[in-house]
C-alpha positions as CSV (number, residue, x, y, z in Angstrom):
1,X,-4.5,7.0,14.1
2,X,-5.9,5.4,17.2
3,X,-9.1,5.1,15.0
4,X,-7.6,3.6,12.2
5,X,-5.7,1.0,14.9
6,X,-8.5,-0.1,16.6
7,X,-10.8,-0.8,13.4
8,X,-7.5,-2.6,11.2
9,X,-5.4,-3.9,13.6
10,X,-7.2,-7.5,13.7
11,X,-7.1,-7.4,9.5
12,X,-3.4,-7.0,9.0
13,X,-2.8,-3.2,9.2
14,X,-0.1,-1.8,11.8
15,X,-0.2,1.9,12.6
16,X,3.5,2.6,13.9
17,X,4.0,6.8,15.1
18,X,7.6,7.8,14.5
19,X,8.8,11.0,15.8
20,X,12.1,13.2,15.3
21,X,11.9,15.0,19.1
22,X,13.5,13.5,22.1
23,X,12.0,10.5,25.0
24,X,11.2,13.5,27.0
25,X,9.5,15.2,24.6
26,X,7.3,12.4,23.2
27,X,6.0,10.3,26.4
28,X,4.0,13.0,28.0
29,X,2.4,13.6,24.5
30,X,1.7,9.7,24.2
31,X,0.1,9.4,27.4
32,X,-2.3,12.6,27.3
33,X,-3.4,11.3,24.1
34,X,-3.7,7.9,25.0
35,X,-2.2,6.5,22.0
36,X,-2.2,2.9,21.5
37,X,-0.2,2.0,18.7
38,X,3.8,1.2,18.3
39,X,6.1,4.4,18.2
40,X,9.5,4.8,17.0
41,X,12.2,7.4,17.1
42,X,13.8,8.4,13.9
43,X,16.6,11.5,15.0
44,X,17.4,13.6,12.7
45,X,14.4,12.5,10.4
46,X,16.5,10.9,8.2
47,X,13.7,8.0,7.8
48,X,11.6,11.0,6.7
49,X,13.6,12.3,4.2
50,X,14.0,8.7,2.4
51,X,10.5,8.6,2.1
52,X,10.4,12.1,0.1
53,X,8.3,13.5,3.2
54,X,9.0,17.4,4.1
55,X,5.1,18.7,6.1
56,X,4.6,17.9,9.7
57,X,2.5,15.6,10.2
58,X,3.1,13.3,7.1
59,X,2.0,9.7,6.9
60,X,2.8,6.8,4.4
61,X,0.7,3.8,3.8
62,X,2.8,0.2,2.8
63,X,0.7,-2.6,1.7
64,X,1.8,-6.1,2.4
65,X,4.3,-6.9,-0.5
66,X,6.2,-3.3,0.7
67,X,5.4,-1.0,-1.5
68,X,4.8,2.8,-0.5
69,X,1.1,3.2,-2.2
70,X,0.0,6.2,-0.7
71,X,1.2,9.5,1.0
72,X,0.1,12.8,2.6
73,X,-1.7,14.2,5.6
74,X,-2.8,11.6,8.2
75,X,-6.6,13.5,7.5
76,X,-6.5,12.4,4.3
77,X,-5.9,8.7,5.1
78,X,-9.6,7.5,4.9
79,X,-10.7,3.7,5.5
80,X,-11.3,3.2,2.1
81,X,-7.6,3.8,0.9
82,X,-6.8,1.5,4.3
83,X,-9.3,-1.5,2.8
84,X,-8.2,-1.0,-0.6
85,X,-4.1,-1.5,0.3
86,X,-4.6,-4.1,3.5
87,X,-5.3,-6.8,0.4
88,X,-3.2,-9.6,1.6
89,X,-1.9,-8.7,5.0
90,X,-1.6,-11.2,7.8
91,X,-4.1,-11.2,10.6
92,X,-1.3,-12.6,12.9
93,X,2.5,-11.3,11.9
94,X,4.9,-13.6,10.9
95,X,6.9,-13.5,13.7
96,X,4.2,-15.1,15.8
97,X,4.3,-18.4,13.8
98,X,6.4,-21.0,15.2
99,X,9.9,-21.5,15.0
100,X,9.1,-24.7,12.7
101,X,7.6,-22.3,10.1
102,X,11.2,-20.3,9.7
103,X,11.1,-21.7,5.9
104,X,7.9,-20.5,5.1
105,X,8.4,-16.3,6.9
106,X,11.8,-16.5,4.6
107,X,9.8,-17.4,1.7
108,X,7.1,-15.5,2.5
109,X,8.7,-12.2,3.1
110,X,10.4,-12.7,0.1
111,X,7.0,-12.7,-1.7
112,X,7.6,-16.2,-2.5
113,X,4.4,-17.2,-2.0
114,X,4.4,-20.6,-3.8
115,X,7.3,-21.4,-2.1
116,X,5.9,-20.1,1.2
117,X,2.9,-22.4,0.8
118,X,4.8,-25.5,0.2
119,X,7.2,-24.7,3.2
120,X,3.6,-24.5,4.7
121,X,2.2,-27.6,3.8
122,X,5.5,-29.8,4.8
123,X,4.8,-28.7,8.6
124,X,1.8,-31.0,8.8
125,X,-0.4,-30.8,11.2
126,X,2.0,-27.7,12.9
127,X,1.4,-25.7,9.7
128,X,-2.3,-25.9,9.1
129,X,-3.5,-22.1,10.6
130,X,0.3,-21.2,8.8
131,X,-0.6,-22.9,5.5
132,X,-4.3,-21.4,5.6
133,X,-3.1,-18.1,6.1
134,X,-0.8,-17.6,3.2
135,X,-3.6,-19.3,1.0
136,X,-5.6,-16.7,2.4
137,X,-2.9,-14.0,1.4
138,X,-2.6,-15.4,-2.3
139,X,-6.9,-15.6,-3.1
140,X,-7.1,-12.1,-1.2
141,X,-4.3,-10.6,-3.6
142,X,-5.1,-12.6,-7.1
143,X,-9.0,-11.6,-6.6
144,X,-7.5,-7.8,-5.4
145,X,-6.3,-7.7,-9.3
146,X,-9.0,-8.4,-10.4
147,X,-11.4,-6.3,-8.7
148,X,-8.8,-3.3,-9.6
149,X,-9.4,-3.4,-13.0
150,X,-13.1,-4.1,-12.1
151,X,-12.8,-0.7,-10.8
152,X,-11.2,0.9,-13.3
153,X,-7.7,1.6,-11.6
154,X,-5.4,0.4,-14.8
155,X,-2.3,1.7,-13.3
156,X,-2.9,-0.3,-9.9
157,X,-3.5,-3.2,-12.1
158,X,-0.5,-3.2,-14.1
159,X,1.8,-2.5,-11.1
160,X,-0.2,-4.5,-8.3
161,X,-0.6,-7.8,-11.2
162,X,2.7,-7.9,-12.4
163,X,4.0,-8.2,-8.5
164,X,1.4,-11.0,-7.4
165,X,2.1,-12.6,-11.0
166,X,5.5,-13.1,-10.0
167,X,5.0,-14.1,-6.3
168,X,2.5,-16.5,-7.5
169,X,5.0,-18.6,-9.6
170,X,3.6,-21.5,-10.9
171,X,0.2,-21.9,-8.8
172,X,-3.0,-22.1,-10.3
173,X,-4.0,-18.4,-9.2
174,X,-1.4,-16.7,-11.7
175,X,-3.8,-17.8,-14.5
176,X,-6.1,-15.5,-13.4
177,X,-3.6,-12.8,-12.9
178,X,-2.7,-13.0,-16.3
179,X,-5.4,-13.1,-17.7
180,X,-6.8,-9.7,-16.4
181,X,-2.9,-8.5,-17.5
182,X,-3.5,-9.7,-21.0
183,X,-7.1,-7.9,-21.0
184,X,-5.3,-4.8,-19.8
185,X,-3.2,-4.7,-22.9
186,X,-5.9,-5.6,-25.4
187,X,-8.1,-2.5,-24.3
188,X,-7.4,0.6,-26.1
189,X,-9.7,2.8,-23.5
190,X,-8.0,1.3,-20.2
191,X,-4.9,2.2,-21.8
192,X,-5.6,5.8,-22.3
193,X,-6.9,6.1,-18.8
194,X,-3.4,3.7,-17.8
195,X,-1.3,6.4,-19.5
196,X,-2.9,9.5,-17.9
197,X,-2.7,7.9,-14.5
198,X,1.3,8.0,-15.3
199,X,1.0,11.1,-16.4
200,X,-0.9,12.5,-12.7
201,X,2.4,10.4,-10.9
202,X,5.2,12.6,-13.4
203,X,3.1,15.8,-12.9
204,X,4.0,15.6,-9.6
205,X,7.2,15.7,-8.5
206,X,9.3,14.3,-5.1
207,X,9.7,17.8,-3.5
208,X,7.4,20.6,-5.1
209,X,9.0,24.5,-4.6
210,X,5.9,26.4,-2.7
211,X,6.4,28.4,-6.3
212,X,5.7,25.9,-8.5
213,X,2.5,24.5,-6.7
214,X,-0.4,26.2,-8.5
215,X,1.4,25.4,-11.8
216,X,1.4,22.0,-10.6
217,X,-2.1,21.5,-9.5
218,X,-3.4,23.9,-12.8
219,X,-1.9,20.8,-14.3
220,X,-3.4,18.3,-12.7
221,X,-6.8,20.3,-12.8
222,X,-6.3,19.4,-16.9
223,X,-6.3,16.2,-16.4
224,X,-8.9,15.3,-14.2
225,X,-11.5,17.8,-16.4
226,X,-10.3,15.7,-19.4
227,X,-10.8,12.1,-17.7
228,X,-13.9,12.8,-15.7
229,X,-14.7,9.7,-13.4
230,X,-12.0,7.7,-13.9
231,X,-9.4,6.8,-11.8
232,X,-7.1,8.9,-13.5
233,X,-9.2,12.1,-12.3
234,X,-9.4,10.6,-8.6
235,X,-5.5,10.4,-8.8
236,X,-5.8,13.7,-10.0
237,X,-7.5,15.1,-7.4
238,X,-5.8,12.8,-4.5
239,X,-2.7,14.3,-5.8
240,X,-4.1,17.8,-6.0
241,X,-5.3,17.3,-1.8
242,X,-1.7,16.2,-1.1
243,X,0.1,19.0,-2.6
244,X,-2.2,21.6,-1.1
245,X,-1.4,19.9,2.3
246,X,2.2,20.8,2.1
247,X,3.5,23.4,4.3
């Protein structure tokens, strides 16, 4: 993790430890590792649970409009999956802009970008870094959707699209973002590899009995050998790493 902080932190990515065990417990552990990101205390785990986590460790990954787009061992969190999420993150946190800006860190943690952009560009001279960073935010996340399905990740494209779509409102970018939506519909072999991407996420269920976990991954096996080198088969086989990773 103190990898992953030192090489994101400057790109919008904030690494934040939470731990279940006690002060005591954790500040002798944080100082012999030398860790250098934020930590939180979550007793009882209850933060944990909400998040359908059970193994020890467990990490989640949020991208910047707040959804959870990836989970499992902290091993398995590569920079790849990091650089693919961190797609319109700040460099500086809103709470570091200035107080004039209060209109446009309402708008924009609303993912209101349009609005957070005109907020933005009624600050004058004040709001010019402001006003260039949430530009930045919508190119980085209309040109994200369109490199997804570039990629061949139909399922990130429908669910990533249809969120920027709506936080882009009526600015110019949203043409673009419906335009690759439309072209996602129209294709007949993106929509296979859509639907079997949604079958990998039903395969897989919130909390998997230790039982049921070679039926699960036999199943998820079948689908990857029957998409080879798609995304559906690396969500197949992401999926099969995170259930084997279980305790």
């Amino acid at each position: 993790m103190n990898e992953l902080h030192e090489k994101f932190k400057d790109k919008g990515l904030s690494v934040i430890g939470v731990t279940g065990e006690s002060k005591g417990q954790t500040e002798p552990w944080v100082e012999k590792h030398s860790m250098r990101y934020a930590y939180a205390y979550d007793k009882g785990l209850a933060g944990m649970s909400k998040l359908g986590m059970s193994g020890f460790p467990s990490a989640a990954l949020i991208d910047a409009s707040g959804t959870i787009v990836w989970q499992g061992h902290p091993s398995s969190l590569t920079d790849a999956i990091v650089e693919q999420h961190i797609v319109g993150a700040l460099p500086t946190p809103a709470f570091e802009w200035p107080k004039a800006a209060k209109g446009v860190r309402k708008a924009f943690l609303k993912d209101q970008l349009g609005k957070a952009l005109e907020a933005a560009a009624k600050m004058g001279d004040e709001g010019e870094d402001v006003h260039a960073a949430i530009q930045g935010v919508i190119e980085s996340r209309t040109a994200q959707v369109e490199r997804l399905f570039e990629e061949g990740d139909f399922l990130a494209v429908e669910e990533t699209g249809e969120k920027t779509a709506k936080a882009l409102d009526k600015l110019p970018e949203r043409t673009r973002v419906d335009a690759v939506l439309e072209k996602l519909k129209g294709d007949d072999e993106a929509q296979v590899i859509l639907k079997a991407q949604l079958k990998v996420r039903k395969t897989v269920p919130e909390k998997i009995k230790k039982k049921n976990r070679t039926k699960v991954i036999t199943a998820l096996k079948k689908i990857a050998k029957k998409h080879p080198d798609t995304a559906a088969a690396r969500d197949a086989e992401r999926a099969i790493a995170n259930v084997r990773s279980k305790k």
